[in-house]
TORMIFI-963059 format. One record per residue (C-alpha): residue number from 1; residue in one letter; x, y, z. Coordinates in Angstrom, 2 decimals, decimal comma. Layout:
R  seq  type        X        Y        Z
R  NUM     A        X        Y        Z
...
//
This chain:
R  seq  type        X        Y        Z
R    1     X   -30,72    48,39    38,59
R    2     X   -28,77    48,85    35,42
R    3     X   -28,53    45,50    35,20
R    4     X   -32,15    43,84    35,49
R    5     X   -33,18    47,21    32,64
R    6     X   -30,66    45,47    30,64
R    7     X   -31,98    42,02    30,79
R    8     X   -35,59    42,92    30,82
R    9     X   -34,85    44,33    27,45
R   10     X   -32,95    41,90    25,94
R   11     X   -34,96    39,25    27,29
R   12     X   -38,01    40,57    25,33
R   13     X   -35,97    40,55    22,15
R   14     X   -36,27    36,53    21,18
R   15     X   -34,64    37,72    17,91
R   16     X   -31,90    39,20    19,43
R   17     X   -31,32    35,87    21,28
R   18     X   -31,35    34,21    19,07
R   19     X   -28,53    36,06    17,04
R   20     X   -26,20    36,81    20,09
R   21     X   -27,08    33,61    21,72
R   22     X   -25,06    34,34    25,39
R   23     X   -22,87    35,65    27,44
R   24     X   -24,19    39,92    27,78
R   25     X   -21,19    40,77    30,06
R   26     X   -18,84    39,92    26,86
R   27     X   -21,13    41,07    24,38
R   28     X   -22,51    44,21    25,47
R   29     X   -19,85    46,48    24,39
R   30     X   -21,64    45,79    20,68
R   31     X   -25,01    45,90    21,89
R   32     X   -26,43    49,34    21,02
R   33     X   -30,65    49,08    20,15
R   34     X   -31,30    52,20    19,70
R   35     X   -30,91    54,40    16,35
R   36     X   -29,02    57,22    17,93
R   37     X   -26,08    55,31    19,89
R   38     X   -23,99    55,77    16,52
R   39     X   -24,04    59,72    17,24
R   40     X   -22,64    58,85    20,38
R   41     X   -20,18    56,72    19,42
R   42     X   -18,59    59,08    16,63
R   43     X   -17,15    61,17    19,14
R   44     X   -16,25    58,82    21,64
R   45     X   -12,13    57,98    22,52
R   46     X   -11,33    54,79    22,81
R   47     X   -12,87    53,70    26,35
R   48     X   -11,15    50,57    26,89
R   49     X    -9,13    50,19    30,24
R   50     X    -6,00    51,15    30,59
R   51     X    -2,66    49,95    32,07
R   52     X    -1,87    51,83    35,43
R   53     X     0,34    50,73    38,24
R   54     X    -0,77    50,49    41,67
R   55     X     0,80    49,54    45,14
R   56     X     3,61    47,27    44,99
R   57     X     4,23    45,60    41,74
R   58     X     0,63    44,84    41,31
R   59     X    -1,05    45,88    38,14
R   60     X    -4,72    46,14    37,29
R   61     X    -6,72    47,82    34,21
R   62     X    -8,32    51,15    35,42
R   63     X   -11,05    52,47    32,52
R   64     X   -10,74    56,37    31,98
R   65     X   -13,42    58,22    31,00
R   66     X   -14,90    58,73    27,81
R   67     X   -16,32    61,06    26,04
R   68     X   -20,17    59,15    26,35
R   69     X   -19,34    58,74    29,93
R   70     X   -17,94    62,71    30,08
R   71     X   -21,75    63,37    28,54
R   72     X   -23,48    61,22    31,01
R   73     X   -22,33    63,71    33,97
R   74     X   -23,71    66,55    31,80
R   75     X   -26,74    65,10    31,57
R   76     X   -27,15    64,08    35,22
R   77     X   -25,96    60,59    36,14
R   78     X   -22,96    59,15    37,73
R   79     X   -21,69    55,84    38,30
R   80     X   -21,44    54,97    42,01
R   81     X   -21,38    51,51    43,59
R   82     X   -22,22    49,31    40,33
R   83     X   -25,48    51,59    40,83
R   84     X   -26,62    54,36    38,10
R   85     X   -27,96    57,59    40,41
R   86     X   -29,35    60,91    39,20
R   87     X   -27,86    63,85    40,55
R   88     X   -29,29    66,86    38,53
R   89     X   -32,43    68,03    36,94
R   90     X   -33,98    66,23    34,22
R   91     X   -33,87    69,61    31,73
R   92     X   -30,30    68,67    30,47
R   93     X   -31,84    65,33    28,92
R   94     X   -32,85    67,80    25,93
R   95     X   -29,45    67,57    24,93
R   96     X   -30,30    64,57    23,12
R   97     X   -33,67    65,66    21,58
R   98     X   -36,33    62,92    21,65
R   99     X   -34,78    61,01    24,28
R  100     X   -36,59    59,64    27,33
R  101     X   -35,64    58,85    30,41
R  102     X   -35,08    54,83    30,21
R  103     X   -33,30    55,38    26,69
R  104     X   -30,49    56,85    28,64
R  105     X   -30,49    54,40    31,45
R  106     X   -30,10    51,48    28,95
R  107     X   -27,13    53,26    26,82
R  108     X   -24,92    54,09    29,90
R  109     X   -25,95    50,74    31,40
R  110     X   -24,52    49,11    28,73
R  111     X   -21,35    51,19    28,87
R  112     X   -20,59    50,58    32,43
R  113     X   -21,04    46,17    31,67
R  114     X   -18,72    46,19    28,52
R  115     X   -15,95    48,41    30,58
R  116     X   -16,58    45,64    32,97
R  117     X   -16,50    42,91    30,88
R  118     X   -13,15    44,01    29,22
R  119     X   -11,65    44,12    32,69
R  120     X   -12,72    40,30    33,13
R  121     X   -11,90    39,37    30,13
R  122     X    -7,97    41,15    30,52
R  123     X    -8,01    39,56    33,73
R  124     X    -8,98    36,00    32,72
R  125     X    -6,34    36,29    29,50
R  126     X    -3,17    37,76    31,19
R  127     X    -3,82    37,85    35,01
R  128     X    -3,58    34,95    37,42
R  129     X    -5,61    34,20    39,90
R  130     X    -6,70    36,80    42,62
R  131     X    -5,57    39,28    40,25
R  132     X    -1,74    39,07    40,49
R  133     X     0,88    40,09    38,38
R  134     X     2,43    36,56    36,64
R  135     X     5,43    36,81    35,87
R  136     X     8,43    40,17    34,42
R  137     X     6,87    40,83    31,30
R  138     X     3,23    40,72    32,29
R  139     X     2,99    44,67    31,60
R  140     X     3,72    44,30    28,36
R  141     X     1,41    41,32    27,81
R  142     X    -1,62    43,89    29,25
R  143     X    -0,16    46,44    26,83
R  144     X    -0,38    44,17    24,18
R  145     X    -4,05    43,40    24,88
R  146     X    -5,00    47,01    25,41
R  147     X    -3,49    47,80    21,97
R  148     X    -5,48    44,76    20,36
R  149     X    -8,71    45,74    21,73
R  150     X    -8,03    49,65    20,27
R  151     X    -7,28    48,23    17,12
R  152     X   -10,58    45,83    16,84
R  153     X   -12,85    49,14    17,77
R  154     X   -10,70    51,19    15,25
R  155     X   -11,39    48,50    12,51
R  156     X   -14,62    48,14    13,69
R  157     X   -15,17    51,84    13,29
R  158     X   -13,62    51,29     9,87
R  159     X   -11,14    53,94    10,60
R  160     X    -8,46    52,71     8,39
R  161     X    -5,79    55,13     9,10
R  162     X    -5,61    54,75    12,66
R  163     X    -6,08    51,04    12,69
R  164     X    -3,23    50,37    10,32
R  165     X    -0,88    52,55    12,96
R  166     X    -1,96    50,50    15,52
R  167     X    -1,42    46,72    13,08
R  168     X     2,25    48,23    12,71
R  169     X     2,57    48,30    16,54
R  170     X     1,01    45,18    16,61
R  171     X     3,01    43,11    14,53
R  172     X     6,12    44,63    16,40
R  173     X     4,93    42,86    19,81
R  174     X     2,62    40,23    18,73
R  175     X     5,19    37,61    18,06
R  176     X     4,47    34,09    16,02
R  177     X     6,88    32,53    18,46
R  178     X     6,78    34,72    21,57
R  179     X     4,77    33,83    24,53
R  180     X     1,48    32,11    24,44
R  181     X    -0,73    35,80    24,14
R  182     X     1,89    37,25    21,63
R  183     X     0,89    34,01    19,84
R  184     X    -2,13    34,20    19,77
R  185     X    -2,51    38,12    19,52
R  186     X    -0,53    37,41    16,12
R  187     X    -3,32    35,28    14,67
R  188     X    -6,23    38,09    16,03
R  189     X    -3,45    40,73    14,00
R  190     X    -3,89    38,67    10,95
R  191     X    -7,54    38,55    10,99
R  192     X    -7,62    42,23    11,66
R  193     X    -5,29    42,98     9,21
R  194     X    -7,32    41,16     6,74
R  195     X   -10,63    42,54     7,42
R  196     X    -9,42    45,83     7,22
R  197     X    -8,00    45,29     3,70
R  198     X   -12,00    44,96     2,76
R  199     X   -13,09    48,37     3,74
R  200     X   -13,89    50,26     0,89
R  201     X   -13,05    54,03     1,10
R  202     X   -16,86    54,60     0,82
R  203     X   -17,43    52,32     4,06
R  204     X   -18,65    49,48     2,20
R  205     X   -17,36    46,23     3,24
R  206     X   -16,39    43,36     0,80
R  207     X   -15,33    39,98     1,75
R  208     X   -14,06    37,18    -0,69
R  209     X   -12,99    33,96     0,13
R  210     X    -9,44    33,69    -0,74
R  211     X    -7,68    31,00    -2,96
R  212     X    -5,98    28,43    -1,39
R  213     X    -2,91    27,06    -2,90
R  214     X    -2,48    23,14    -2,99
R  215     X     0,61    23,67    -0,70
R  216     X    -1,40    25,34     2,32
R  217     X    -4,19    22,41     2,16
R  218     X    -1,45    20,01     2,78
R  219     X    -0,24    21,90     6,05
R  220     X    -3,61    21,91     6,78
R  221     X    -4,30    18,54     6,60
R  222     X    -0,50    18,22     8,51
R  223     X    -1,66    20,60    11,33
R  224     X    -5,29    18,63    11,73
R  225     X    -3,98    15,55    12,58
R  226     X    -1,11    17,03    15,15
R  227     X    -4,77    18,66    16,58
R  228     X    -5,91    15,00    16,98
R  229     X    -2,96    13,90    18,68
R  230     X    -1,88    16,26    20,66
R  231     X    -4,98    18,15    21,85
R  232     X    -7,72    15,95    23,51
R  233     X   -10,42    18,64    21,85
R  234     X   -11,62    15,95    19,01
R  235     X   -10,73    12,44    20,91
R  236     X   -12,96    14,00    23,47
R  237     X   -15,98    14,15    21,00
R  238     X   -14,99    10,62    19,57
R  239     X   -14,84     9,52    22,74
R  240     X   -18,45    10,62    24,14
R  241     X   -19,80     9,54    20,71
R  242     X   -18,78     6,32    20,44
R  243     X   -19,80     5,85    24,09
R  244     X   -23,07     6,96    23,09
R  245     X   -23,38     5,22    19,90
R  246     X   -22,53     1,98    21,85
R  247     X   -25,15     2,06    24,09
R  248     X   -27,55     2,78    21,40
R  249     X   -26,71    -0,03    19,77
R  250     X   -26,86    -2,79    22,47
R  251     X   -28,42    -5,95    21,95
R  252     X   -29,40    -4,72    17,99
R  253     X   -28,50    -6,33    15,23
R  254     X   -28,73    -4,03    12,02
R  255     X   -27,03    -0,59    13,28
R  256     X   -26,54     2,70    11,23
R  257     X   -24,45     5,64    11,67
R  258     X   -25,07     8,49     9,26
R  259     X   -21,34    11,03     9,82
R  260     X   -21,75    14,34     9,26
R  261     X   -18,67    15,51     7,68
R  262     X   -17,06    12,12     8,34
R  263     X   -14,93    13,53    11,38
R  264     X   -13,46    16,53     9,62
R  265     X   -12,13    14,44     7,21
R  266     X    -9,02    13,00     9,54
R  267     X    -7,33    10,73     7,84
R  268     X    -7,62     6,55     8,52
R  269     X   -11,91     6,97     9,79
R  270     X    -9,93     6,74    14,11
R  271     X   -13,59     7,45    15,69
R  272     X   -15,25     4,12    13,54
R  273     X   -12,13     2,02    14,02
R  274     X   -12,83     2,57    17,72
R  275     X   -16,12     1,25    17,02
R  276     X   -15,94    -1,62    15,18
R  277     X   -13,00    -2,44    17,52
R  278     X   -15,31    -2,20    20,60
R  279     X   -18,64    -3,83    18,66
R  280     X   -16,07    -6,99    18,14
R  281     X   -14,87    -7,38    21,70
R  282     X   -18,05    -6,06    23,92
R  283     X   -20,14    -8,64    25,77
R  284     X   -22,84   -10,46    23,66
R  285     X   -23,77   -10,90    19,91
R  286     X   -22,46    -7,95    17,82
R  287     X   -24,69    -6,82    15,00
R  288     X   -25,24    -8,35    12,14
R  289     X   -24,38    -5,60     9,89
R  290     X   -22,73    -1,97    10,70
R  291     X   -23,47     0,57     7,82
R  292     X   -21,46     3,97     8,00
R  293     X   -23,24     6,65     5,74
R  294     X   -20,57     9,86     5,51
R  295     X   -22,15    13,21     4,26
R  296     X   -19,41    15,71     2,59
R  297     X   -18,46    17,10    -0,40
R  298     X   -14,58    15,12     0,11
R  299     X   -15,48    11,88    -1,76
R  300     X   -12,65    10,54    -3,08
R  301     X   -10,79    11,09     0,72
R  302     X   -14,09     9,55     2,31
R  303     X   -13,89     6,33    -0,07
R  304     X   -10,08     5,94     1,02
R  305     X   -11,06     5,86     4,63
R  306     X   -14,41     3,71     4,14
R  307     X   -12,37     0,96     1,89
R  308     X    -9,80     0,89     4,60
R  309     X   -12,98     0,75     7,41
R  310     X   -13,91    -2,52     5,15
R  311     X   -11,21    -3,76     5,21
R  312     X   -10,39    -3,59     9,06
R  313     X   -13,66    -4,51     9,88
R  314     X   -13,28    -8,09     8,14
R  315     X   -10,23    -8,60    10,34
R  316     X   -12,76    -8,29    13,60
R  317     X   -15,37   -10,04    11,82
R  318     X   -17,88    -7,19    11,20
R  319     X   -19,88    -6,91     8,13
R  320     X   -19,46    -3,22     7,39
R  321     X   -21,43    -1,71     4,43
R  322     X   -20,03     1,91     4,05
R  323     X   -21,77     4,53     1,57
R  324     X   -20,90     8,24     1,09
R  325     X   -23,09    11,06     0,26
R  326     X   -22,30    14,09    -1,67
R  327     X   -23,66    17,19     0,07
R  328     X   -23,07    19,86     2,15
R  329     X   -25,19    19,78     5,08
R  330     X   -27,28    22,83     3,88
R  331     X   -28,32    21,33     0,64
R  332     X   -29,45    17,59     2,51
R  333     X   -32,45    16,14     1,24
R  334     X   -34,48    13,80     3,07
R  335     X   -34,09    11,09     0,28
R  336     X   -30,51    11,03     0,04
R  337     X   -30,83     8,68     3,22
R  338     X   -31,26     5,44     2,91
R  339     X   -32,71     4,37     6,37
R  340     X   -33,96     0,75     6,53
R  341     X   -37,27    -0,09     8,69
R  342     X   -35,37    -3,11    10,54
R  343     X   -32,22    -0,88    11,66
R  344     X   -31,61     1,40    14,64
R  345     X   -30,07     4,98    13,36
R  346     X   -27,86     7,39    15,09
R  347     X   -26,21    10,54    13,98
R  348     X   -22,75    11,37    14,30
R  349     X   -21,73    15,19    14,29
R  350     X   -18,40    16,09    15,32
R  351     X   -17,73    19,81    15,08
R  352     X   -20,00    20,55    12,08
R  353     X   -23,18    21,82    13,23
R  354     X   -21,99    25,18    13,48
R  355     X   -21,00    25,79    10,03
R  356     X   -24,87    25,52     8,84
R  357     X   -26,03    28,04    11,55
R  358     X   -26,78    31,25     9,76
R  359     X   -27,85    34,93    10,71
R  360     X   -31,42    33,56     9,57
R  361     X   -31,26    30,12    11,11
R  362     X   -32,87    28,61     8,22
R  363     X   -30,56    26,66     7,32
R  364     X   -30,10    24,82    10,50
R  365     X   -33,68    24,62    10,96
R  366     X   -34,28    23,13     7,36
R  367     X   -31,62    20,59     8,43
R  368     X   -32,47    19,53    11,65
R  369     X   -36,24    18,82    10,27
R  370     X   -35,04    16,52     7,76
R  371     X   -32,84    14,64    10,47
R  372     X   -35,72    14,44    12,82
R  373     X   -37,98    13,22    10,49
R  374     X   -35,76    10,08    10,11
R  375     X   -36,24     9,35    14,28
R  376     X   -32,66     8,69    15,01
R  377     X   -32,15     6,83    18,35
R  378     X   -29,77     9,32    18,92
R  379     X   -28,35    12,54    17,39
R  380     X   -24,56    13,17    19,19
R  381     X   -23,34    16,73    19,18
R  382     X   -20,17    17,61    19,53
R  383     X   -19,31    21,35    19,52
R  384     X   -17,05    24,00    20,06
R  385     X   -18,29    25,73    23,63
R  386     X   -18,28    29,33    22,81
R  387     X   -20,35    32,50    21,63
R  388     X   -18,19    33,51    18,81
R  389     X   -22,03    33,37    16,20
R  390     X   -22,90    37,38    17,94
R  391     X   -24,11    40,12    15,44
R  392     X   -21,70    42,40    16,39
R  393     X   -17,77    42,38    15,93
R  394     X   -16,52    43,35    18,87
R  395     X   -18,31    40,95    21,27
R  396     X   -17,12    38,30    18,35
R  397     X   -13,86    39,33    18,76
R  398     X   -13,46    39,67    22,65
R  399     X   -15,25    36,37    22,71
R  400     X   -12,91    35,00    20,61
R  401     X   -10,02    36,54    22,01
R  402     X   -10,54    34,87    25,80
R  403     X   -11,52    31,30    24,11
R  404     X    -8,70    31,01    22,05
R  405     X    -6,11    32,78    24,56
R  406     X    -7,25    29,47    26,54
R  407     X    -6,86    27,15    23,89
R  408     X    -2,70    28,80    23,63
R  409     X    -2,03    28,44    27,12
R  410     X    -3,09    25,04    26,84
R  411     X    -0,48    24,36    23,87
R  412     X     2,14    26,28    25,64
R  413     X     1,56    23,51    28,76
R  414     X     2,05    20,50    26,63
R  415     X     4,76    22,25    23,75
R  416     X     7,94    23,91    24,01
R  417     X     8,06    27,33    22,35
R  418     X    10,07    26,30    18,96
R  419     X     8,31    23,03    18,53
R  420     X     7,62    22,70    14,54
R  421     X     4,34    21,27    15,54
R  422     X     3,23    23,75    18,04
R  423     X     3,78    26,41    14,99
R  424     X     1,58    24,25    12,47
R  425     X    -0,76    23,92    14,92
R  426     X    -1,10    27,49    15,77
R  427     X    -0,80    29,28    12,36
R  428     X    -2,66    26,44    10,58
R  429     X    -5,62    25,12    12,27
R  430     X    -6,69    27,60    15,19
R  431     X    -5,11    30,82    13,11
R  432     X    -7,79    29,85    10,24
R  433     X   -10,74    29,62    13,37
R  434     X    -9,91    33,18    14,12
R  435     X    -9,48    34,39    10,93
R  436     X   -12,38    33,34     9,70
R  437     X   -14,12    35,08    12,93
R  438     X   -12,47    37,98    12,65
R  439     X   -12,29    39,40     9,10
R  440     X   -15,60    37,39     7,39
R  441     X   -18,76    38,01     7,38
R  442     X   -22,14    36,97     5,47
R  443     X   -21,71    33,11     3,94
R  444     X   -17,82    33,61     4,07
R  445     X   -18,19    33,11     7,79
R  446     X   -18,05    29,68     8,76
R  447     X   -16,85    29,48    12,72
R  448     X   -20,08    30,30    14,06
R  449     X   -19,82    28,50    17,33
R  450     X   -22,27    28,87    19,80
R  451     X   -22,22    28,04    24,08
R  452     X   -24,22    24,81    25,33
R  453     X   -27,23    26,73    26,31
R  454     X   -27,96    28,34    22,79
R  455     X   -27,35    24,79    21,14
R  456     X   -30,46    23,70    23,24
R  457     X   -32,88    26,02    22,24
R  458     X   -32,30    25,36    18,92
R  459     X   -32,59    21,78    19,59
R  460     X   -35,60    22,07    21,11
R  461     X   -37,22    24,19    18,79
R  462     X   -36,72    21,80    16,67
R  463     X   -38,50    19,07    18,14
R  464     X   -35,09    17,09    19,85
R  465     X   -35,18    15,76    23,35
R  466     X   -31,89    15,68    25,75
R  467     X   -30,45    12,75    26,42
R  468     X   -28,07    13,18    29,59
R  469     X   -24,65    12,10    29,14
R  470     X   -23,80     9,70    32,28
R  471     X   -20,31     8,87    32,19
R  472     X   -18,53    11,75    33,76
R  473     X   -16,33     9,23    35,71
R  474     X   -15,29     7,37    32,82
R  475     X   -14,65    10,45    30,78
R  476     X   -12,57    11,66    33,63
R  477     X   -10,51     8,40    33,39
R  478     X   -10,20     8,57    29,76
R  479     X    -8,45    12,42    29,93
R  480     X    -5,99    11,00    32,77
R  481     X    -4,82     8,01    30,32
R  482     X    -4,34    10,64    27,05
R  483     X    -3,47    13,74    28,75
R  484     X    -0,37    14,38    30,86
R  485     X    -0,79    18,23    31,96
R  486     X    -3,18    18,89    34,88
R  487     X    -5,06    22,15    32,92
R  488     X    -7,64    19,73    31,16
R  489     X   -11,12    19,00    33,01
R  490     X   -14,35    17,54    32,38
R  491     X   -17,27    18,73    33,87
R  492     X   -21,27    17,65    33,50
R  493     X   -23,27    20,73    33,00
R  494     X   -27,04    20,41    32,54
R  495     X   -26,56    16,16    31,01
R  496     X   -23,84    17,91    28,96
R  497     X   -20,63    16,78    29,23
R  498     X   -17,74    19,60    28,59
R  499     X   -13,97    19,64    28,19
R  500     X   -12,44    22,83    29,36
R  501     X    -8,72    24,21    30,13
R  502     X    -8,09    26,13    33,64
R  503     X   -12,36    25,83    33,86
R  504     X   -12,59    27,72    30,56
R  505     X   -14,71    25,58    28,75
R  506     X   -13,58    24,56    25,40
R  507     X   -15,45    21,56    23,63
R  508     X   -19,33    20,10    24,52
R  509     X   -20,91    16,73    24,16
R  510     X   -24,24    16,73    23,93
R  511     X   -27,07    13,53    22,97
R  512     X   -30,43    14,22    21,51
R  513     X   -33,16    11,87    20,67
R  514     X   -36,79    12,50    18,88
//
């Protein structure tokens, strides 16, 4: 019952959809519609689970009560079952004047799914499967957790006192070289920390993007190419692109490939030497001409990699024409194109999309009219495949906090624990993702990814057509040649094709045509 009130009133709310975009069970702990839930929430302890032992060594979260749950029994209802029952007369709802009945369904409702949803979310982070204890040391991994998540509500609360007590627990236990959730609870500390150093006393919240210093942008640059060796996340994409772009391209003879962001900017252009490679040795006539178009504000790093593109692609005897130009993605104009009548078009977007989408999704709109109005053959999107775009912190940041624990266990499978790389990795390329979630907001917050299913509505809406991915077996074969742990899988979900750790999904390829 509490559950279908919920939907039916989200469901209503397209706006709201659109902001929040997924998963309710992880992001209802933020959702609050109505004016008055702040009241509530001002005198409410912290109702997050905590750590009790039961029989055995066996240890699950058990959620106390809280003071809006305490207030619930006075006004009449009681959780029983997964079912909301009344129990009492309906006089005590004038506790809360100008209440009606429904409003306090929905608020308790809503209570009940995020205490739920923090329990799945412990369970999928430190648990194994069928809820057992892992390993000695597993109680103070759930410890850990249940002092993150009391942190993120006290900074969320903006209670700066409390939250810096708890950041000096945290940085005690969360350890940069400790297990794989002390690792990772050490980047979510830094974010936290970092956000909470914005608060104004007044409540206001400022957020500036910090300087970087020319010696961090080289470890970043370091720590994005261990990514792309190491972690199959962007050779997936590459992968499923060029598989796509192939196919597109069959039997033409003038081809174009506009790059958005020119694959993050990796050094040596690895996803187009794949492609010129395999337009020089497939069956048949390759085309006459290959022109690479790379959109970015990185110009003199994109001309390095197109002159060595040129130069590789005489070796094979293609005739590459290669052409860069300088934009963001936001500020794209139709006219800075230069699409010939005679030659088949497809776009390339490898873990970029999401930095355009905005709390108005203007932007994104704006930019996906301009590329449809060009009629690609085929627009490939490659993106991470998780809600981390929500309006509200907290479902951000226990979003986050599962997608990313997943992402650490992975590393922890293929890297020993002292491993330089491992540590560059971590604190250099997936510590900036979460920081960026965690302490930004307004344009300062970049890492708006956003599930599978949101990713098609707003390809629809804007006029794009799916294109099912069919290659599942030879993606499959591709992971077992590059990967050696057996964590990785790929799975086909709705023509999408998605690359996940221990079924946690992590990366999606998706096609598109006009």
């Amino acid at each position: 019952m509490a559950q279908s009130l919920l939907s039916c009133d989200l469901c209503s709310d397209e706006r709201v959809d659109d902001a929040s975009g997924l998963d309710l069970s992880l992001s209802a702990m933020a959702y609050y519609p109505y004016p008055y839930l702040p009241i509530l929430e001002t005198t409410a302890s912290t109702w997050f689970p905590n750590v009790s032992g039961e029989s055995g060594s066996h240890k699950r979260l058990k959620r106390t009560a809280s003071v809006p749950e305490l207030a619930l029994a006075s006004v009449g209802f009681s959780h029983g079952q997964g079912l909301i029952s009344r129990n009492s007369s309906t006089n005590s709802l004038n506790t809360f004047p100008g209440l009606q009945f429904r409003d306090h369904i929905l608020t308790y409702a809503q209570k009940y799914l995020a205490a739920e949803a923090v329990e799945e979310v412990a369970d999928a982070i430190i648990g194994s499967e069928n809820g057992k204890a892992e390993e000695d040391g597993s109680g103070d991994e759930m410890r850990l957790f249940h002092l993150l998540i009391s942190c993120a509500e006290a900074v969320a609360c903006r209670d700066k006192s409390y939250a810096s007590v708890l950041l000096s627990k945290l940085r005690a236990s969360a350890l940069v070289f400790g297990s794989s959730f002390q690792r990772v609870a050490s980047c979510f500390v830094q974010g936290l920390a970092d956000r909470l150093a914005m608060v104004h006393p007044l409540g206001a919240v400022r957020f500036i993007t910090p300087t970087i210093m020319n010696s961090v942008l080289d470890e970043k640059e370091e720590a994005l190419r261990l990514v792309y060796e190491i972690c199959p996340h962007i050779q997936f994409g590459h992968f499923v692109a060029n598989a796509t772009i192939l196919e597109a391209f069959e039997g033409e003879s003038f081809v174009h490939v506009v790059d958005l962001g020119m694959s993050l900017g990796l050094p040596h252009g690895h996803q187009w030497r794949h492609l010129i490679q395999s337009l020089a040795t497939c069956s048949g006539q390759p085309p006459i001409c290959l022109r690479i178009t790379s959109v970015g504000l990185f110009v003199e790093q994109f001309q390095i990699i197109g002159d060595e593109l040129k130069t590789y692609a005489q070796t094979l005897g293609i005739n590459l024409e290669f052409s860069i130009i300088e934009s963001n993605l936001e500020n794209l104009k139709p006219e800075h194109i230069k699409h010939h009548d005679n030659e088949v078009l497809v776009v390339n977007s490898i873990l970029q999309l999401h930095c355009v989408v905005k709390e108005s999704r203007g932007a994104l709109n704006s930019f996906l009219q301009i590329i449809h109005e060009l009629s690609p053959k085929a627009l490939v999107l490659v993106e991470q495949d998780s809600s981390h775009n929500g309006p509200f912190f907290l479902g951000r940041f226990m979003e986050a906090l599962h997608y990313y624990s997943a992402i650490f266990d992975s590393l922890d499978a293929m890297l020993p624990k002292y491993d330089t790389r491992r540590a560059k990795i971590e604190q250099f390329f997936f510590a900036e993702e979460i920081k960026n979630i965690v302490s930004c907001e307004g344009p300062a917050r970049v890492e708006r990814h956003e599930k599978v299913d949101q990713w098609r509505r707003r390809m629809s809406r804007a006029g794009f057509q799916p294109a099912p991915i069919k290659m599942v077996a030879q993606a499959k074969q591709w992971l077992g040649n590059i990967s050696d742990g057996d964590g990785y899988t790929i799975v086909e979900e709705k023509g999408c094709l998605v690359l996940g750790w221990k079924s946690k999904p992590i990366v999606a390829a998706s096609c598109w045509k006009c």
